[in-house]
C-alpha positions as CSV (number, residue, x, y, z in Angstrom):
1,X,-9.8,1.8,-5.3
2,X,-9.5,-1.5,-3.9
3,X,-7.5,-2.6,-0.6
4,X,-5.9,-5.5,-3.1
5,X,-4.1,-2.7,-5.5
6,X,-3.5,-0.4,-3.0
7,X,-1.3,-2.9,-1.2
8,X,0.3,-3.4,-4.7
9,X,0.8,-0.2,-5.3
10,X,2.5,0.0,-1.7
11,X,4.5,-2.5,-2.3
12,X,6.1,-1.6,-5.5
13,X,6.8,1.5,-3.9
14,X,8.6,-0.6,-0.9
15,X,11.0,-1.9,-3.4
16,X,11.7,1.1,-5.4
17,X,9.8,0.0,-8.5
18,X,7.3,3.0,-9.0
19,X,8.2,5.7,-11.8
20,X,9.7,9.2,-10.6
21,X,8.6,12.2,-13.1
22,X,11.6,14.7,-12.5
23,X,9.6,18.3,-12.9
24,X,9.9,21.6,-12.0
25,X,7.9,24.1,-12.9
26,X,6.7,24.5,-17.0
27,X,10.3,24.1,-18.3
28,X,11.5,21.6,-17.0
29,X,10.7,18.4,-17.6
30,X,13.3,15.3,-17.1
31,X,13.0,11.9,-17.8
32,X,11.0,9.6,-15.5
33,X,12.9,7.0,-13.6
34,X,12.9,4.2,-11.2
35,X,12.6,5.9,-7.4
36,X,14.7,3.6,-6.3
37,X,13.1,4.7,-2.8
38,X,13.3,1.1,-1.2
39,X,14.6,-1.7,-0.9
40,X,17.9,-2.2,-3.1
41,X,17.9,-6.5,-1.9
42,X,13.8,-6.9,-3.7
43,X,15.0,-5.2,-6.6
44,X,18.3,-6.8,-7.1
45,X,16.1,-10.5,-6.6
46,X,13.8,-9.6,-9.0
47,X,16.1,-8.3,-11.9
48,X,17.4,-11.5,-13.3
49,X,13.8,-13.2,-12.8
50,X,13.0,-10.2,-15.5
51,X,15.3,-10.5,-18.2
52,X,14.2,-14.0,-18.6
53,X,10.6,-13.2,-18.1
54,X,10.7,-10.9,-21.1
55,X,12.2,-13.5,-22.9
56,X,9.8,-16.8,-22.0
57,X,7.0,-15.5,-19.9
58,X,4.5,-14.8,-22.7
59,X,2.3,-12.2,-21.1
60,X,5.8,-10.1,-19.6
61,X,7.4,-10.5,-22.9
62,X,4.5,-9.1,-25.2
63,X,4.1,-6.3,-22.1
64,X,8.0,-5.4,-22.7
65,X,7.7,-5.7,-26.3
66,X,4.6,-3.1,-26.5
67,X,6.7,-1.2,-24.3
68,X,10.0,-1.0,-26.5
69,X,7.3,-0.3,-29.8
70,X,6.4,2.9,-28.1
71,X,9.5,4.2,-27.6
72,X,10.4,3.4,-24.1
73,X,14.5,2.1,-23.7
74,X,15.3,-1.1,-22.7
75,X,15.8,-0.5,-19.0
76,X,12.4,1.2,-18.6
77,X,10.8,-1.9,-20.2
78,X,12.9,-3.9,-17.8
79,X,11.3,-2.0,-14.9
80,X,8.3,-1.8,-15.3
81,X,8.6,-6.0,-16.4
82,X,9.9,-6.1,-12.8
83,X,6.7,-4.3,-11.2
84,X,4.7,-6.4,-13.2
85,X,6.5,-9.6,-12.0
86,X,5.7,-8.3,-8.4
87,X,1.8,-7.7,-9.3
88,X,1.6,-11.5,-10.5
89,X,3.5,-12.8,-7.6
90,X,1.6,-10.5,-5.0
91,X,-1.5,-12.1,-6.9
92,X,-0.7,-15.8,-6.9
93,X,0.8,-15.6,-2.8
94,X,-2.8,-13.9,-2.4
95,X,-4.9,-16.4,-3.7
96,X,-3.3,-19.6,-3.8
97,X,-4.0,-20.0,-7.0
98,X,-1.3,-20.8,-9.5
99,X,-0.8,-18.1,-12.4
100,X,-2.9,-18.2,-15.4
101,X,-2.9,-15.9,-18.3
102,X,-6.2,-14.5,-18.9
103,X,-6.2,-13.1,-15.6
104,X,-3.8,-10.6,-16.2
């Protein structure tokens, strides 16, 4: 792997944004979740930001949409909209460079 998405990955988990796969054992198997391991302020910031991402941001709001087609709730799609709005802002602090589409 890369130093670029391991520092991602990092910092997703700093703000509590990665999934948690409750398990235990064969039989039990619980629905995955945000950790919420981290910081409650980042993911409070970047909540709002999401819900209007999935609503004007083409490449969040056909992400969210595949998302809710397979079967994934609303919230899920909202947090994983918010990781994905963390990646692209990680990316464009980064480089320099402003967003473009057919990068992501």
């Amino acid at each position: 792997m890369t130093r670029d998405i391991i520092i991602t990955r990092q910092l997703a988990a700093f703000a509590g944004l990665n999934p948690y796969q409750r398990q235990s054992g064969s039989s039990v198997n619980g629905q995955s979740r945000l950790s919420k391991i981290g910081s409650k302020y980042l993911r409070k910031a970047l909540y709002m930001p999401a819900i209007v991402a999935t609503r004007w941001n083409p490449v969040i709001a056909k992400f969210a949409a595949n998302l809710l087609q397979r079967g994934k709730c609303k919230m899920s799609a909202l947090g994983a909209a918010m990781r994905k709005l963390l990646h692209i802002v990680f990316g464009v602090l980064k480089t320099q460079q402003p967003f473009r589409e057919k990068n992501v």
